[in-house]
C-alpha positions as CSV (number, residue, x, y, z in Angstrom):
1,X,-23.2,-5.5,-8.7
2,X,-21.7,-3.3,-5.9
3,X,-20.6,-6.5,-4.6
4,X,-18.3,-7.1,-7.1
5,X,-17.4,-3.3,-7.3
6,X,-16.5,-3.9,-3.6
7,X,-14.4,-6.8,-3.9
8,X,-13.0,-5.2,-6.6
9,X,-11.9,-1.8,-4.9
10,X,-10.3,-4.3,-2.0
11,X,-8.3,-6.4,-4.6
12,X,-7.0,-3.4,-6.2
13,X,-6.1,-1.9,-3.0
14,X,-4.0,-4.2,-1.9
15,X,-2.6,-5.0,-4.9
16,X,-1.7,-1.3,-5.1
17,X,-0.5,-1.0,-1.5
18,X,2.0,-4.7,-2.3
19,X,4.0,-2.9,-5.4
20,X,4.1,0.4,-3.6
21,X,5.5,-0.7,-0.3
22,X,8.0,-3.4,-2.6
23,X,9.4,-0.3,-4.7
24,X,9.5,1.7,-1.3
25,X,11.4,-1.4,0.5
26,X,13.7,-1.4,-2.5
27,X,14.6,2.2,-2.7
28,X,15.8,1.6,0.9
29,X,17.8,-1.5,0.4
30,X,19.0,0.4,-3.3
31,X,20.1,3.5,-0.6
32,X,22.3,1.1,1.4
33,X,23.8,-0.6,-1.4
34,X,28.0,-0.7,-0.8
35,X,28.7,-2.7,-3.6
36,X,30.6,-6.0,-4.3
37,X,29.2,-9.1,-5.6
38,X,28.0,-10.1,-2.0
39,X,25.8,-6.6,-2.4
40,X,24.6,-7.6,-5.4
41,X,23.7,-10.8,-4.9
42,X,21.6,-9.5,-1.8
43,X,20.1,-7.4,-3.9
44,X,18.9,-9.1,-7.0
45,X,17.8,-12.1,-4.7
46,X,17.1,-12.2,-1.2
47,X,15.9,-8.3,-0.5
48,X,12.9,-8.9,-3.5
49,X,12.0,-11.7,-1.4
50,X,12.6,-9.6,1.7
51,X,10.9,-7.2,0.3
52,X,7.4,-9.2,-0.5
53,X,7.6,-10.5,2.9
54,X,7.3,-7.3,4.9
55,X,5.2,-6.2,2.5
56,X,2.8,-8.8,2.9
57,X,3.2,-8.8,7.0
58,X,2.6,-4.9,6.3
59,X,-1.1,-4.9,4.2
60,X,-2.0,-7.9,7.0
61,X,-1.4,-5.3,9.8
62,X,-2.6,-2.6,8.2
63,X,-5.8,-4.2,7.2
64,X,-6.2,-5.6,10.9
65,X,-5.8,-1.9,12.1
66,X,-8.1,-0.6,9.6
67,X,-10.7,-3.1,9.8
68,X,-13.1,-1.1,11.4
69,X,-13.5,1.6,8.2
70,X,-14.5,-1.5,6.8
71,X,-16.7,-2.8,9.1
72,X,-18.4,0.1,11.2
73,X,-21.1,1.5,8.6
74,X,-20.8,5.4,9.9
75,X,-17.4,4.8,10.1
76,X,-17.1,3.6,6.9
77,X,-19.3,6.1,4.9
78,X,-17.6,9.4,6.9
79,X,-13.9,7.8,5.5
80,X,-15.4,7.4,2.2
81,X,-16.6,11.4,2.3
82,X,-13.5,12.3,4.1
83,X,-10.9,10.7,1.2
84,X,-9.0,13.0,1.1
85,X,-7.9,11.9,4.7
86,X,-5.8,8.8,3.0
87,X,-4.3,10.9,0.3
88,X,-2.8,13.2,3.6
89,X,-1.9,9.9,5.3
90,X,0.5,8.8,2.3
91,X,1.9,12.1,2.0
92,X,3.0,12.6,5.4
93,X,4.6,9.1,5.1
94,X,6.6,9.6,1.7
95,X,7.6,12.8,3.9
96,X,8.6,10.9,6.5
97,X,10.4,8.3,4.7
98,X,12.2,11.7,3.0
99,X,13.1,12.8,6.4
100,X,14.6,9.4,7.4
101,X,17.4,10.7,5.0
102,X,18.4,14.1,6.4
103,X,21.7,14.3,8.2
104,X,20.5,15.2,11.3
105,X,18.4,12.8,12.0
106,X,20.6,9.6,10.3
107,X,21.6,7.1,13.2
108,X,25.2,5.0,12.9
109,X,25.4,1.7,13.2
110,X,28.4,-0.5,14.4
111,X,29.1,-3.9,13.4
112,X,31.8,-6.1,13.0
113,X,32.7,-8.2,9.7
114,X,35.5,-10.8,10.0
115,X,37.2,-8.8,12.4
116,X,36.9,-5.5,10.6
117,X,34.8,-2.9,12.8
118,X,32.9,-0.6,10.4
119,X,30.1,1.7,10.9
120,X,27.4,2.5,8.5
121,X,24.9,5.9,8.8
122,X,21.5,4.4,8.3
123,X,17.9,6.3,7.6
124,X,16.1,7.1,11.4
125,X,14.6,3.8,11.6
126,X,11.9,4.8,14.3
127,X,10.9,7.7,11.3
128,X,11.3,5.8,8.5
129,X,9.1,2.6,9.3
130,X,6.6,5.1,10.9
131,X,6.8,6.6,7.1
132,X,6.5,3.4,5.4
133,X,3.0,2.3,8.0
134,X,1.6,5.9,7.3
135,X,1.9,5.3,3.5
136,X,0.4,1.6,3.4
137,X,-2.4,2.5,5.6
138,X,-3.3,5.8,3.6
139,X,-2.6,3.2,-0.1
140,X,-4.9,0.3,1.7
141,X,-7.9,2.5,2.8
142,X,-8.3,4.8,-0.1
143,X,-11.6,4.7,-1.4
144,X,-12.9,6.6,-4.5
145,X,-14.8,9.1,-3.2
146,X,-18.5,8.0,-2.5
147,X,-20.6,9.8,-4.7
148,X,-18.5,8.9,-7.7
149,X,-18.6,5.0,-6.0
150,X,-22.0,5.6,-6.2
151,X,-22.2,6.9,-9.3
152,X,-20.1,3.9,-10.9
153,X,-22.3,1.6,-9.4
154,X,-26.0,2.7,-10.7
155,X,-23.8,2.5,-14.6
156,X,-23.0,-0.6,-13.9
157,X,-26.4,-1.6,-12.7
158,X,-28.4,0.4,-15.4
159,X,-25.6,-1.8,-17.7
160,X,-25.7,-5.2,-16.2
161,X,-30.0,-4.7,-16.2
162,X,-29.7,-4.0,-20.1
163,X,-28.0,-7.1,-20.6
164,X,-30.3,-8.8,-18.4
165,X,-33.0,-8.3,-20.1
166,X,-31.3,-8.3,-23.8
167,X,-31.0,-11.8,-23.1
168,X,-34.2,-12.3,-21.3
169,X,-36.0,-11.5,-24.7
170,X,-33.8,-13.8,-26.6
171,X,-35.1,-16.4,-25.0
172,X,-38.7,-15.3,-24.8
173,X,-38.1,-15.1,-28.8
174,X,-37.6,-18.7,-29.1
């Protein structure tokens, strides 16, 4: 049973990390929206897809980096007492994603369109994709804290052992 409470902590943390870092790509690419049916088009189809794909290439990194918490037993079990280390991580990213915005720290960027020079202030790039790492490594390795993992688990063994053995004495009626 804590198998399948496992695999089902590490399916929901991705799946959690995906929409987050898809809705975060899409704020960005909704913040540098300048209109037109060209803008639009980029935006209902090709920056969704954009989106899944970094976000995918994202959770694969992350989840490389962060292998060990997985792996490393002591490791593993001081993260899980420690959550609130992953709750931190994500808040200092969604702070630095925030930051990415102030006018200060905004870079410009210069580029040319059939002739016509323009130049567009764009979110700190160096603090913003630190931002968006910080928040898909804190969203990828948060773990419920471990005695209420633990907890969870001995229900759902006492549980899966009462069905057991209500079914066990069906057939020994028979």
């Amino acid at each position: 049973m804590n198998k399948i409470f496992n695999i089902f902590i590490i399916f929901t943390q991705i799946g959690i990390t995906l929409i987050s870092m898809i809705v975060l790509y899409m704020i960005f690419t909704i913040s540098d929206f300048h209109g037109g049916f060209d803008g639009i088009i980029g935006i209902a189809i090709f920056q969704p897809i954009m989106a899944i794909v970094f976000s995918l290439i994202t959770v694969f990194t992350c989840g490389l980096i962060g292998l060990p918490i997985r792996i490393n037993k002591k490791l593993n079990e001081w993260w899980r007492a420690k959550f609130y280390v992953s709750i931190i991580l994500i808040f200092i990213g969604l702070l630095f994603c925030v930051i990415s915005f102030l006018p200060n720290l905004v870079q410009q960027v210069e580029y040319q369109i059939d002739g016509i020079m323009e130049i567009v202030t764009i979110p700190n790039i160096f603090i913003a994709i630190s931002g968006w790492f910080l928040i898909a490594f804190g969203i990828l390795h948060s773990f419920p804290p471990y005695k209420l993992q633990l907890k969870i688990t001995n229900w759902l063994n006492r549980k899966f052992k009462s069905k057991n053995n209500n079914i066990t004495s069906d057939f020994t009626r028979t």
